[in-house]
mmCIF entry with sequence, helices, sheets and N, C-alpha, C, O atoms, coordinates in Angstrom:
data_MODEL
# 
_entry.id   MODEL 
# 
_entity.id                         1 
_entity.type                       polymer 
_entity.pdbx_number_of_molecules   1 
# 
_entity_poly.entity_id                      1 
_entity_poly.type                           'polypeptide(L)' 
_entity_poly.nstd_linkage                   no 
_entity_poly.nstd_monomer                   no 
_entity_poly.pdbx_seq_one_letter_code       
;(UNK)(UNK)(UNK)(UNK)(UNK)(UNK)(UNK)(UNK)(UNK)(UNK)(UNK)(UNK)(UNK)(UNK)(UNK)(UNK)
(UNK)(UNK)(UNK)(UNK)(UNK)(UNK)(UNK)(UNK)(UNK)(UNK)(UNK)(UNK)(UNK)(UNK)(UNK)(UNK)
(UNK)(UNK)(UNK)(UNK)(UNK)(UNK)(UNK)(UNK)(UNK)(UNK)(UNK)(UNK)(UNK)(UNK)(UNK)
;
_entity_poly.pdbx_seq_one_letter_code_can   XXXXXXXXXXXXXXXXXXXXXXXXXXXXXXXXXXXXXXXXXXXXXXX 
_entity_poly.pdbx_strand_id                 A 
# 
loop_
_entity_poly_seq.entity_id 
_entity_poly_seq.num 
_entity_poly_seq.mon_id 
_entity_poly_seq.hetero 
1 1  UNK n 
1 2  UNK n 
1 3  UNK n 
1 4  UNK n 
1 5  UNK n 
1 6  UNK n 
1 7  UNK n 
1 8  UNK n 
1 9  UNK n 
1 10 UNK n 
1 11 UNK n 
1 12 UNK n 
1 13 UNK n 
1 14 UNK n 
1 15 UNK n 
1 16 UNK n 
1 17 UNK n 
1 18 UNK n 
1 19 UNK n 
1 20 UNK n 
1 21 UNK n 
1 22 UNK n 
1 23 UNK n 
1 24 UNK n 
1 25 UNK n 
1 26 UNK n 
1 27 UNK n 
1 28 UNK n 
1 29 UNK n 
1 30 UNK n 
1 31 UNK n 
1 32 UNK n 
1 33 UNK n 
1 34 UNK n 
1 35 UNK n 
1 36 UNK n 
1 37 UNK n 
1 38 UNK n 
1 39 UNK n 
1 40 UNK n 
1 41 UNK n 
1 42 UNK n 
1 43 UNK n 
1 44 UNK n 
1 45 UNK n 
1 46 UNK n 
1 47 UNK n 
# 
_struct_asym.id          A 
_struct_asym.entity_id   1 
# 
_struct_sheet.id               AA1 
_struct_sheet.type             ? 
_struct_sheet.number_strands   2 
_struct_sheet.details          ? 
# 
_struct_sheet_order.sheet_id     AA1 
_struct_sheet_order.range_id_1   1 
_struct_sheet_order.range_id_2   2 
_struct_sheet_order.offset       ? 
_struct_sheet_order.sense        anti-parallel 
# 
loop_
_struct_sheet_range.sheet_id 
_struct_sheet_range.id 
_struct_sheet_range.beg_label_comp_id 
_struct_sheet_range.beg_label_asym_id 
_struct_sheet_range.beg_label_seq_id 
_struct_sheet_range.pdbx_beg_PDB_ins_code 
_struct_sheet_range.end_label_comp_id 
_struct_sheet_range.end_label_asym_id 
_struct_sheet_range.end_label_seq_id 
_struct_sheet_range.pdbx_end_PDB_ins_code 
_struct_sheet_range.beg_auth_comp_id 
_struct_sheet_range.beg_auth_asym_id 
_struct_sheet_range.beg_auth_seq_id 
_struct_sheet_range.end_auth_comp_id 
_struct_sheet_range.end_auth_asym_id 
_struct_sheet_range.end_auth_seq_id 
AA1 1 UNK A 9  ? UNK A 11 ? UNK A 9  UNK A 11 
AA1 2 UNK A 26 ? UNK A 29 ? UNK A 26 UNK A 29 
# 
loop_
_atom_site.group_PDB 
_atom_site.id 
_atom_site.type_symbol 
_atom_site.label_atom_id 
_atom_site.label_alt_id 
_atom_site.label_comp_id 
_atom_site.label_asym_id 
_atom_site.label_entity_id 
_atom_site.label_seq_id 
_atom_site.pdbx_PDB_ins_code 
_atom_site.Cartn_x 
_atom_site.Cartn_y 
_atom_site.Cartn_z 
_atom_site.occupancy 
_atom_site.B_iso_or_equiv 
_atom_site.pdbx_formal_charge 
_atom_site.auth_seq_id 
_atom_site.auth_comp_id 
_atom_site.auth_asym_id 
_atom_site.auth_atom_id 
_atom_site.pdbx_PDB_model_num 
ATOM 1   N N  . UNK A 1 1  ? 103.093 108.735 183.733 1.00 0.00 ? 1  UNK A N  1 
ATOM 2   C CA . UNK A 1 1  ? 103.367 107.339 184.010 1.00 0.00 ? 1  UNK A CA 1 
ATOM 3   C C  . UNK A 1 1  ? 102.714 106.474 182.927 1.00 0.00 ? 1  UNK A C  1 
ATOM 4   O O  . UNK A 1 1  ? 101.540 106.557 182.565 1.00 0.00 ? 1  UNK A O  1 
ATOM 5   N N  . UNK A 1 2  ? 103.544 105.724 182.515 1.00 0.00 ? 2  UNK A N  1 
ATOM 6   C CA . UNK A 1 2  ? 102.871 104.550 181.925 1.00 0.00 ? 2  UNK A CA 1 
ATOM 7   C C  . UNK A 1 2  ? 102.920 103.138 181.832 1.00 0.00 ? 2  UNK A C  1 
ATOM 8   O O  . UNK A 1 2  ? 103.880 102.429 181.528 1.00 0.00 ? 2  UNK A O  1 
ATOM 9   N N  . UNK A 1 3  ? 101.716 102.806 182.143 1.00 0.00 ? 3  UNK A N  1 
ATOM 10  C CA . UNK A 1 3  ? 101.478 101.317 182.725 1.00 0.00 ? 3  UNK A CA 1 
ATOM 11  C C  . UNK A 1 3  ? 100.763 99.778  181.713 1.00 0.00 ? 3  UNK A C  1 
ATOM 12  O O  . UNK A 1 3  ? 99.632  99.864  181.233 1.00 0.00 ? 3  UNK A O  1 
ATOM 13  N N  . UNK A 1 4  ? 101.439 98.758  181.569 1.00 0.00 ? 4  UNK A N  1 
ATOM 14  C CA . UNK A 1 4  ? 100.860 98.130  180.923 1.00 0.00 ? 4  UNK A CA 1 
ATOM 15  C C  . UNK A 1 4  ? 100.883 96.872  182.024 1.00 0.00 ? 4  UNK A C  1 
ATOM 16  O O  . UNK A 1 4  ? 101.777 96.693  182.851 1.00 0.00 ? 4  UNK A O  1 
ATOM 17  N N  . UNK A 1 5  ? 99.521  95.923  181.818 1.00 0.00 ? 5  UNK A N  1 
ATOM 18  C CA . UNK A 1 5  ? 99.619  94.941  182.222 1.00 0.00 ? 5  UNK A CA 1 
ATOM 19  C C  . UNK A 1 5  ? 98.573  93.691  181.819 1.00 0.00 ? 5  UNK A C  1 
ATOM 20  O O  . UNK A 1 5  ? 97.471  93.627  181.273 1.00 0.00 ? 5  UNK A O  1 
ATOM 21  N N  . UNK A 1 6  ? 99.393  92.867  182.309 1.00 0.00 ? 6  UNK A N  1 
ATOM 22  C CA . UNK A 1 6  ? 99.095  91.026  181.080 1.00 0.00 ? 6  UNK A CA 1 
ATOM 23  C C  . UNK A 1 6  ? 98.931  91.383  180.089 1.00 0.00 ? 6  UNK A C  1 
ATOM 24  O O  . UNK A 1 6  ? 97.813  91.688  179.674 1.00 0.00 ? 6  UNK A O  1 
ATOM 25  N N  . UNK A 1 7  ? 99.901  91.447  179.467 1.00 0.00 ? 7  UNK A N  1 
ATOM 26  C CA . UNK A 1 7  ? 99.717  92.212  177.907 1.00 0.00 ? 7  UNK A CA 1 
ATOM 27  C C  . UNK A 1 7  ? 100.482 90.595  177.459 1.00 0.00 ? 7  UNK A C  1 
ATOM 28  O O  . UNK A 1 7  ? 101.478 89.940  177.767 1.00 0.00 ? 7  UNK A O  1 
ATOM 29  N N  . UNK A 1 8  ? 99.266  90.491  176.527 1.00 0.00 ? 8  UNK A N  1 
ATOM 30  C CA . UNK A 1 8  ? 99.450  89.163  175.952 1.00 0.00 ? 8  UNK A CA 1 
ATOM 31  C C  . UNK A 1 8  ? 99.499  89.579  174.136 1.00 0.00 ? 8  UNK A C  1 
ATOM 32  O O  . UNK A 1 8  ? 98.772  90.507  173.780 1.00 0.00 ? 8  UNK A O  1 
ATOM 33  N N  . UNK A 1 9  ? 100.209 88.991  173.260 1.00 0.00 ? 9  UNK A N  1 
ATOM 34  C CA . UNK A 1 9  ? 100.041 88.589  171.400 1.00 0.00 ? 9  UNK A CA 1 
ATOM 35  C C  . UNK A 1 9  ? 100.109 87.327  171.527 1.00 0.00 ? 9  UNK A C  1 
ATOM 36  O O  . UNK A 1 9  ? 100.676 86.527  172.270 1.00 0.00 ? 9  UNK A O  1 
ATOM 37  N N  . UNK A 1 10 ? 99.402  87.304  170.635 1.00 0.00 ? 10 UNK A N  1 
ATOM 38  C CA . UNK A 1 10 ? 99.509  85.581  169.793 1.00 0.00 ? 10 UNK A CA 1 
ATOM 39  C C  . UNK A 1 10 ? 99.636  85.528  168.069 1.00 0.00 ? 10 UNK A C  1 
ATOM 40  O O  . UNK A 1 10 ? 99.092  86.543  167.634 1.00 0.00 ? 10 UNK A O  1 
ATOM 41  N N  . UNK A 1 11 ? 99.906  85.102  167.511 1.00 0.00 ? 11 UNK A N  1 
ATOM 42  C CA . UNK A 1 11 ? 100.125 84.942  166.261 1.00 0.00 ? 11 UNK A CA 1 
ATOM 43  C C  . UNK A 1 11 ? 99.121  83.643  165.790 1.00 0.00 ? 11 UNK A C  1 
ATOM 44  O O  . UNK A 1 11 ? 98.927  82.781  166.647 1.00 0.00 ? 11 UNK A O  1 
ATOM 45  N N  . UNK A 1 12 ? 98.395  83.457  164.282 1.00 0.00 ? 12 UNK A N  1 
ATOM 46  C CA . UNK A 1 12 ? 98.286  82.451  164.188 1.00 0.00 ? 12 UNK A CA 1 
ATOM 47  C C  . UNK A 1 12 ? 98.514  81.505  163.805 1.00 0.00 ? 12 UNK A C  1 
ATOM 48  O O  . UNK A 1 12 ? 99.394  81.912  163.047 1.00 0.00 ? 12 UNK A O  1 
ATOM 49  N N  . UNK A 1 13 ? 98.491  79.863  163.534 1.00 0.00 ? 13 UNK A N  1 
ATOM 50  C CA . UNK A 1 13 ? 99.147  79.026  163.417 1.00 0.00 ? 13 UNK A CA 1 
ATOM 51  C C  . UNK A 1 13 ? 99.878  79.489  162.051 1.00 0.00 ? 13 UNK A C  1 
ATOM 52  O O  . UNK A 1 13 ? 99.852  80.647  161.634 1.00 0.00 ? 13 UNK A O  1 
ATOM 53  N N  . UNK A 1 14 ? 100.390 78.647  161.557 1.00 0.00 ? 14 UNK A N  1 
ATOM 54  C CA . UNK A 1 14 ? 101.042 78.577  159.999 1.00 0.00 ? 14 UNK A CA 1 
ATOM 55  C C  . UNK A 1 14 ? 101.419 76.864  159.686 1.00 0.00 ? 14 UNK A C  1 
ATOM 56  O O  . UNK A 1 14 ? 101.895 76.222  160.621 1.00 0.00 ? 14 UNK A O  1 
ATOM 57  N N  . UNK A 1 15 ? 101.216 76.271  158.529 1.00 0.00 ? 15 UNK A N  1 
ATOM 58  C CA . UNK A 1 15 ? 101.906 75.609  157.949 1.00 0.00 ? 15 UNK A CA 1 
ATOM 59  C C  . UNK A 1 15 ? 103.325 75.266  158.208 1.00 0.00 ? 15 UNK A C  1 
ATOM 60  O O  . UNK A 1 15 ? 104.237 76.092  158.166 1.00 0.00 ? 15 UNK A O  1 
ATOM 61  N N  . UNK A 1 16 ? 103.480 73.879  158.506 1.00 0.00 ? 16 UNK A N  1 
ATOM 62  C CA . UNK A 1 16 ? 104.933 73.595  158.945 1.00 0.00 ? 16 UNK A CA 1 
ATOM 63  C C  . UNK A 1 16 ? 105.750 73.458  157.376 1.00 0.00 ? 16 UNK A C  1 
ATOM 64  O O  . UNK A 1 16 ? 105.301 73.473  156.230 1.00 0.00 ? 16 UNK A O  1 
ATOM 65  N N  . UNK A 1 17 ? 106.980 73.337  157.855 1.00 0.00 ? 17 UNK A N  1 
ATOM 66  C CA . UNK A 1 17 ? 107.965 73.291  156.517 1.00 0.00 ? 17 UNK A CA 1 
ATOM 67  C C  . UNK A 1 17 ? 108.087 72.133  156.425 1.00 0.00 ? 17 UNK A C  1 
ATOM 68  O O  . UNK A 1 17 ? 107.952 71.389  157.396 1.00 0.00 ? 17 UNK A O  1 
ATOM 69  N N  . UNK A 1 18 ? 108.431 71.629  154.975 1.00 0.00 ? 18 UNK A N  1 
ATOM 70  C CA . UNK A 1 18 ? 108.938 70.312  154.314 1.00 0.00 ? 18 UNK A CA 1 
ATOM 71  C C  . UNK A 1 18 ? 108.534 69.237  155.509 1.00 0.00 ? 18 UNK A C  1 
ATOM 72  O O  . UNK A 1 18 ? 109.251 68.676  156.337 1.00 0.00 ? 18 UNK A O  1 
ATOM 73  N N  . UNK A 1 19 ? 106.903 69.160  155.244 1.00 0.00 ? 19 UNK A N  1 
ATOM 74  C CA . UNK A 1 19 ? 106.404 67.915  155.850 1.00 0.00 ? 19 UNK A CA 1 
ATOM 75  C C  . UNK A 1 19 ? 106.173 68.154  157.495 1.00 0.00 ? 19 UNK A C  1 
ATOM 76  O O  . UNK A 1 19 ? 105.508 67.319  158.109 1.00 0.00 ? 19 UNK A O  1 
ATOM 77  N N  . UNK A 1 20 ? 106.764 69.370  158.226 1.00 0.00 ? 20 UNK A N  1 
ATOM 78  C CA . UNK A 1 20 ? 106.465 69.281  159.732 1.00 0.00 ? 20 UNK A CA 1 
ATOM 79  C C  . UNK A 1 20 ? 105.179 69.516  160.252 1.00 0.00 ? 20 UNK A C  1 
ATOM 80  O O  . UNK A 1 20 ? 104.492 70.015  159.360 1.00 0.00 ? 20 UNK A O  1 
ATOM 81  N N  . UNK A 1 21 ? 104.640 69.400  161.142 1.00 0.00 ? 21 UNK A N  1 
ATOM 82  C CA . UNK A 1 21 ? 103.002 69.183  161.142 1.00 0.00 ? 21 UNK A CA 1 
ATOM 83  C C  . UNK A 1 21 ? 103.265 70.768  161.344 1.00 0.00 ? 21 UNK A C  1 
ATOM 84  O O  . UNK A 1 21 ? 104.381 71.224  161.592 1.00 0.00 ? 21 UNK A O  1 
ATOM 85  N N  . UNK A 1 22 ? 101.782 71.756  161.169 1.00 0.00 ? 22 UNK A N  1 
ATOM 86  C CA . UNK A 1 22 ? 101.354 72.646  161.681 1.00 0.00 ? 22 UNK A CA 1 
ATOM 87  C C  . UNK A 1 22 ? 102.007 73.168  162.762 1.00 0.00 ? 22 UNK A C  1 
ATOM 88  O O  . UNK A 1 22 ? 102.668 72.310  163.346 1.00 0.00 ? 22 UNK A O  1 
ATOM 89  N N  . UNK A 1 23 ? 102.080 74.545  163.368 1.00 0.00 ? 23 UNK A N  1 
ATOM 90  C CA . UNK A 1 23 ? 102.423 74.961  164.634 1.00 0.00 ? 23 UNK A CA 1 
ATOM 91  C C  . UNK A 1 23 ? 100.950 75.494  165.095 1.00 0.00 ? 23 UNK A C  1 
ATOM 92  O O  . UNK A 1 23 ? 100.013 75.981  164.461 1.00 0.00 ? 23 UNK A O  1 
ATOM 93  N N  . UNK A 1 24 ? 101.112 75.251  166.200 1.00 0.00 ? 24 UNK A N  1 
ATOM 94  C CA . UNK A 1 24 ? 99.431  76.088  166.658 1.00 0.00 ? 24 UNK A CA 1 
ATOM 95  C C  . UNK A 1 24 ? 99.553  77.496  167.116 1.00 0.00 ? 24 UNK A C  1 
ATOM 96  O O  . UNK A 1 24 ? 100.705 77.919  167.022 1.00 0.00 ? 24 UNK A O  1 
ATOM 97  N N  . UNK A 1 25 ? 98.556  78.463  167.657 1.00 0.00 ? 25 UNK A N  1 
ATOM 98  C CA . UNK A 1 25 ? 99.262  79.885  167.557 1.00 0.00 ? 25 UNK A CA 1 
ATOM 99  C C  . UNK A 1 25 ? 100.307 79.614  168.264 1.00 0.00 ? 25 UNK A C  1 
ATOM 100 O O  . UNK A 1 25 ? 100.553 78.748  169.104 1.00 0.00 ? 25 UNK A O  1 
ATOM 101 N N  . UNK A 1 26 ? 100.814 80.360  167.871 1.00 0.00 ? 26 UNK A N  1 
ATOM 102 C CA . UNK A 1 26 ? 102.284 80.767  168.538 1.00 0.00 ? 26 UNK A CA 1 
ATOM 103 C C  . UNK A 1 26 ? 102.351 82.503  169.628 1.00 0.00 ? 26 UNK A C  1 
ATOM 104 O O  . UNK A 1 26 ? 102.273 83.582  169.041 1.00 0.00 ? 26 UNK A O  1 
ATOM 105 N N  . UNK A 1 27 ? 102.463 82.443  170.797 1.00 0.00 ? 27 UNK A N  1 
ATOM 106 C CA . UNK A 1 27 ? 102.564 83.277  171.764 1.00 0.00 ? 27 UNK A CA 1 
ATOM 107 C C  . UNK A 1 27 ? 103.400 83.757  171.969 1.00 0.00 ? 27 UNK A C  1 
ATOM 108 O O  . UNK A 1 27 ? 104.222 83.131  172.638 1.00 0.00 ? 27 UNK A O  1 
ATOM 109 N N  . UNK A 1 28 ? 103.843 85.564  171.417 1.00 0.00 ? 28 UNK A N  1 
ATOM 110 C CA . UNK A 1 28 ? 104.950 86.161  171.199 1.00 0.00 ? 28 UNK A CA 1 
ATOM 111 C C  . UNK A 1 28 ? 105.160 86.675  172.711 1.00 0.00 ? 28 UNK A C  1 
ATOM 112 O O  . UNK A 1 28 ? 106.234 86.496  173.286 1.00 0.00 ? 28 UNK A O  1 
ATOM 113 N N  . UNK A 1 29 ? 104.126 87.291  173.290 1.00 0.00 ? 29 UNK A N  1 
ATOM 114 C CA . UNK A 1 29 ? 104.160 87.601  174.976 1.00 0.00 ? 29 UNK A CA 1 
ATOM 115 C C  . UNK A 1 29 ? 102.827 86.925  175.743 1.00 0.00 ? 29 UNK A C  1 
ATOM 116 O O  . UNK A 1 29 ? 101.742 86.572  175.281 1.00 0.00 ? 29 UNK A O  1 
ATOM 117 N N  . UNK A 1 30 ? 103.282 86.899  176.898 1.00 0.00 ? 30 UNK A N  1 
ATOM 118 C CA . UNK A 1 30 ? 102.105 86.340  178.172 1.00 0.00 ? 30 UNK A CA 1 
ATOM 119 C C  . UNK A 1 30 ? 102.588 86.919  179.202 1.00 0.00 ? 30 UNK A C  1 
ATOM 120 O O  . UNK A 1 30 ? 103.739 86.908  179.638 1.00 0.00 ? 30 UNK A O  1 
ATOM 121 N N  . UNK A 1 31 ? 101.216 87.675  179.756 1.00 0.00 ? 31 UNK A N  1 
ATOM 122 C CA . UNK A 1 31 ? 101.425 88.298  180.991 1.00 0.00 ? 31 UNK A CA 1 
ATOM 123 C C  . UNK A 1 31 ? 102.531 89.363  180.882 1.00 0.00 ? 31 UNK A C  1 
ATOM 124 O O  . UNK A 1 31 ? 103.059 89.585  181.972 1.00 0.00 ? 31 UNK A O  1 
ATOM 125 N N  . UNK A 1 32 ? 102.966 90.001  179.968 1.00 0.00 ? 32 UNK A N  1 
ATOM 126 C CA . UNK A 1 32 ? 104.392 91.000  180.348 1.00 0.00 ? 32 UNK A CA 1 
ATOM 127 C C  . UNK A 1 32 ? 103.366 92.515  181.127 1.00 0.00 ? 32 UNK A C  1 
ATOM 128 O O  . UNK A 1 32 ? 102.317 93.002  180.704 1.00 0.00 ? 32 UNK A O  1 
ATOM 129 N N  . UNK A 1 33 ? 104.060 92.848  182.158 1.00 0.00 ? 33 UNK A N  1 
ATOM 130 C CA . UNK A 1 33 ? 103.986 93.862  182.957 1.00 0.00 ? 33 UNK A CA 1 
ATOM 131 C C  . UNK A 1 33 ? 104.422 94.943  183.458 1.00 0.00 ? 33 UNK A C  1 
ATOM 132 O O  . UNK A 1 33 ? 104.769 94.949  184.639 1.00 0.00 ? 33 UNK A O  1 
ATOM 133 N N  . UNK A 1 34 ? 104.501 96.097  182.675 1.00 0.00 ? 34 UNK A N  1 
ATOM 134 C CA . UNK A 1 34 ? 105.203 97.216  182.162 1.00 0.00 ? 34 UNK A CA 1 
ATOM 135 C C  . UNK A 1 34 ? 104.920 98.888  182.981 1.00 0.00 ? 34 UNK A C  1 
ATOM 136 O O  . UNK A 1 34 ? 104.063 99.717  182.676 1.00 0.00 ? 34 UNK A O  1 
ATOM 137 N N  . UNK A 1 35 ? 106.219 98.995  184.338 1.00 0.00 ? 35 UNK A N  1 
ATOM 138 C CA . UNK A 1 35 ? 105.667 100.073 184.340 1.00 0.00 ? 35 UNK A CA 1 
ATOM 139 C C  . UNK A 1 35 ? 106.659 101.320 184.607 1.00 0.00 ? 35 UNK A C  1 
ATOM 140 O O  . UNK A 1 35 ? 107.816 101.209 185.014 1.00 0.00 ? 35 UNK A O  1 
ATOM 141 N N  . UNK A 1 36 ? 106.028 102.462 184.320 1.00 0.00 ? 36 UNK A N  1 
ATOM 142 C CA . UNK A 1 36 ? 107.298 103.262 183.776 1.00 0.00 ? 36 UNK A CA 1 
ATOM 143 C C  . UNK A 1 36 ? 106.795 104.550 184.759 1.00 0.00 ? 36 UNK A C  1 
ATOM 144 O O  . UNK A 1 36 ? 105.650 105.004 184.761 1.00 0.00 ? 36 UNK A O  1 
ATOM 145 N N  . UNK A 1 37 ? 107.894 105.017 185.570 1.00 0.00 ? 37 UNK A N  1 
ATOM 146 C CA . UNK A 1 37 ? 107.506 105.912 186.278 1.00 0.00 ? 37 UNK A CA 1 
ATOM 147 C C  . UNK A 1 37 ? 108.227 107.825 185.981 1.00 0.00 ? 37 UNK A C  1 
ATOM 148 O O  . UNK A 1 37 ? 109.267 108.389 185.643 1.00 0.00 ? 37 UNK A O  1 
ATOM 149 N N  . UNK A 1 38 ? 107.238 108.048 186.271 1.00 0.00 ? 38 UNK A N  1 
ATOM 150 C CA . UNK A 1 38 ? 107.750 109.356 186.115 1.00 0.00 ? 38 UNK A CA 1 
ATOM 151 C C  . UNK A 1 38 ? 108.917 110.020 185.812 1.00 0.00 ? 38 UNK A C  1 
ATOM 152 O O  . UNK A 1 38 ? 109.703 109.511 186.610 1.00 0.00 ? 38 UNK A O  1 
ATOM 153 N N  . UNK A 1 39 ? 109.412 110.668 185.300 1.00 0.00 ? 39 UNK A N  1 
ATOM 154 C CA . UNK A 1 39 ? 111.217 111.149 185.148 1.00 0.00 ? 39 UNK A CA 1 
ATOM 155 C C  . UNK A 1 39 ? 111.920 110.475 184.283 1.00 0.00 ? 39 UNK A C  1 
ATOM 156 O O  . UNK A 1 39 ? 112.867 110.911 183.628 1.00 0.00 ? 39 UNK A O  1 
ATOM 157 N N  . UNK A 1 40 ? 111.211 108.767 184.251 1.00 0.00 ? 40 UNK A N  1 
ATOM 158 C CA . UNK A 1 40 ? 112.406 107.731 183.481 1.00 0.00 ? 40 UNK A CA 1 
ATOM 159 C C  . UNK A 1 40 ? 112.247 107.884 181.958 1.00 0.00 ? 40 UNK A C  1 
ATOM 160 O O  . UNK A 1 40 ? 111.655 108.814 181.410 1.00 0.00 ? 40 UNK A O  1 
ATOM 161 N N  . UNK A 1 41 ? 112.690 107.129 181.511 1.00 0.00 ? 41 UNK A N  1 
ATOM 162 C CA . UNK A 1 41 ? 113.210 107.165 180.136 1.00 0.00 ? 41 UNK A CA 1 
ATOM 163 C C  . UNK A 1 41 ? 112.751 105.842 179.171 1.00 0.00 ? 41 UNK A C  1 
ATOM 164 O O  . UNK A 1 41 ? 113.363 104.794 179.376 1.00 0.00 ? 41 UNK A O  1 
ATOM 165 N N  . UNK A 1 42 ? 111.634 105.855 178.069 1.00 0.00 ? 42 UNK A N  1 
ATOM 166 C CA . UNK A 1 42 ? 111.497 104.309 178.185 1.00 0.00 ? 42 UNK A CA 1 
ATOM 167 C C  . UNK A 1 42 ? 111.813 104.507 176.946 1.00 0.00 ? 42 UNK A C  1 
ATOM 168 O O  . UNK A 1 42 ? 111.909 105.655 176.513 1.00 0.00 ? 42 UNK A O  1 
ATOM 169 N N  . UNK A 1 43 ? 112.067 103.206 176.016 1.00 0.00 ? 43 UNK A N  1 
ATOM 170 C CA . UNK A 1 43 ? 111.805 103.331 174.699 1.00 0.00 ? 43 UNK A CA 1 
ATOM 171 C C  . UNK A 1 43 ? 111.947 101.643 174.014 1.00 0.00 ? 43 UNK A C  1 
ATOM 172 O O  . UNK A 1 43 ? 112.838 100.851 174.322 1.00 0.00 ? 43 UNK A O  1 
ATOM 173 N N  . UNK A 1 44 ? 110.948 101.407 173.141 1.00 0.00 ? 44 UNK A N  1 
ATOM 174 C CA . UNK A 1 44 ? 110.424 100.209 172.939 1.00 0.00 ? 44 UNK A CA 1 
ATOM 175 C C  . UNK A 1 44 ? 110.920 100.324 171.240 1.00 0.00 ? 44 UNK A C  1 
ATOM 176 O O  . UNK A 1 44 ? 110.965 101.244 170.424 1.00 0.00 ? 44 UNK A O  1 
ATOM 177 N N  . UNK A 1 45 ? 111.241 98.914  171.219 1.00 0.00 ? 45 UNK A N  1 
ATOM 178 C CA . UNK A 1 45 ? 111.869 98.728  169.407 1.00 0.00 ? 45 UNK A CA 1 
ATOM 179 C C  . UNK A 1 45 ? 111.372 97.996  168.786 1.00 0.00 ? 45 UNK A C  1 
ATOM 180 O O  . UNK A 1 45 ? 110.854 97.351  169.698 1.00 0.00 ? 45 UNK A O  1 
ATOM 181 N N  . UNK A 1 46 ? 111.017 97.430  167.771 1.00 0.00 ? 46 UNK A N  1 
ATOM 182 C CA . UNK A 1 46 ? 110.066 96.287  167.154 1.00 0.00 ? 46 UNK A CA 1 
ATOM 183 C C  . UNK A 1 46 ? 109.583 96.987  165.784 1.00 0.00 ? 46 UNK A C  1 
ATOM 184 O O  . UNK A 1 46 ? 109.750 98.169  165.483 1.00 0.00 ? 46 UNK A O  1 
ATOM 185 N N  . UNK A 1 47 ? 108.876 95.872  164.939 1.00 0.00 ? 47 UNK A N  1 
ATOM 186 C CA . UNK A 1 47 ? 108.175 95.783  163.919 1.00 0.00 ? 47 UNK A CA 1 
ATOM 187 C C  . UNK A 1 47 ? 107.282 96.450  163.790 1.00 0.00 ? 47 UNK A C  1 
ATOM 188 O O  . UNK A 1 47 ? 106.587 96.362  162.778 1.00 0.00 ? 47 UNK A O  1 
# 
């Protein structure tokens, strides 16, 4: 079994474009809660 939980990222701010103010971090997940039971089949894609 595998279990994740409040699984939070954040990124940090960056420089806005052509004059836009700053972004502050930016929060890719909050709270996601992940759970995978026995027999199933999971599979995760990303960077």
């Amino acid at each position: 079994m595998c279990a994740v939980r409040d699984l939070v990222k954040t990124y940090p701010a960056t420089r806005g474009r052509r004059g836009a103010p700053a972004t502050p971090e930016v929060r890719a997940t909050d709270g996601i809660r992940l759970d995978v039971q026995r027999g199933e089949i999971f599979g995760l894609l990303g960077p």
